[in-house]
C-alpha positions as CSV (number, residue, x, y, z in Angstrom):
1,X,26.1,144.0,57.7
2,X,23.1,146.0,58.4
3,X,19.6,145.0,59.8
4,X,16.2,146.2,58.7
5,X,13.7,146.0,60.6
6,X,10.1,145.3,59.1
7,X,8.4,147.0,62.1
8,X,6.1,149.9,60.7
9,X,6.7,153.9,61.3
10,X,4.9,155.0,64.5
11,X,2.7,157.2,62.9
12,X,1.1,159.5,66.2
13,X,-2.5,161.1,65.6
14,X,-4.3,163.6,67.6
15,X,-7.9,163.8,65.3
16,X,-10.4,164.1,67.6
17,X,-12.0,160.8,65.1
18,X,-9.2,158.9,66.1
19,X,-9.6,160.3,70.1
20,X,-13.2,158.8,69.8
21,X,-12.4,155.5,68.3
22,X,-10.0,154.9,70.6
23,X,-12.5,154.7,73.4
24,X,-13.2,150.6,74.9
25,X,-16.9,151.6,74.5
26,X,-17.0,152.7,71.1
27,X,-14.5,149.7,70.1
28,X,-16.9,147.2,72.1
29,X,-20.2,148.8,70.3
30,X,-18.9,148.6,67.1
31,X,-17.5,145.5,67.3
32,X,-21.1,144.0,68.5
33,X,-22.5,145.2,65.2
34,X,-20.6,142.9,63.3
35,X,-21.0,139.9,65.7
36,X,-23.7,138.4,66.9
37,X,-22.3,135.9,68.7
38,X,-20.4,139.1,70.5
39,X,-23.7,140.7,71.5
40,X,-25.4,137.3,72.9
41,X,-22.0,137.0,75.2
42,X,-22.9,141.0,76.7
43,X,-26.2,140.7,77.1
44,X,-25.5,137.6,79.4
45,X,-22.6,139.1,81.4
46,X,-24.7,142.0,82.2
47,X,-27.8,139.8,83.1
48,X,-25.6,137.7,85.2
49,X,-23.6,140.7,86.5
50,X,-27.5,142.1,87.5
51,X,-28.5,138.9,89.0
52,X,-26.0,138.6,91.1
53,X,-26.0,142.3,92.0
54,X,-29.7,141.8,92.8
55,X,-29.1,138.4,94.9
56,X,-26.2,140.1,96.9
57,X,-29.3,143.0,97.6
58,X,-31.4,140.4,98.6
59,X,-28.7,138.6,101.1
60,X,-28.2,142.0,103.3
């Protein structure tokens, strides 16, 4: 009896396209152009991550 597997082929790509892509930031950027909801959440993390950055300034 032989098994197949469904998983797909492995396919390896070394465009320079793909390279770029592949980077969180990009992902992350173009992601937030779709989603609003996505952008509203970053724009509060990196007020918050300021704020408290700012009161930790404050404290020394």
């Amino acid at each position: 009896m032989e098994h197949k597997r469904n998983n797909p082929e492995f396919k390896e790509s070394s465009d320079k396209i793909d390279l770029v892509r592949m980077q969180p930031e990009i992902a992350l950027l173009s992601s937030m152009q779709k989603s609003k909801t996505l952008t509203l959440i970053v724009i509060i993390g990196i007020l918050g991550f300021a704020g408290f950055l700012y009161f930790l300034y404050k404290m020394a």
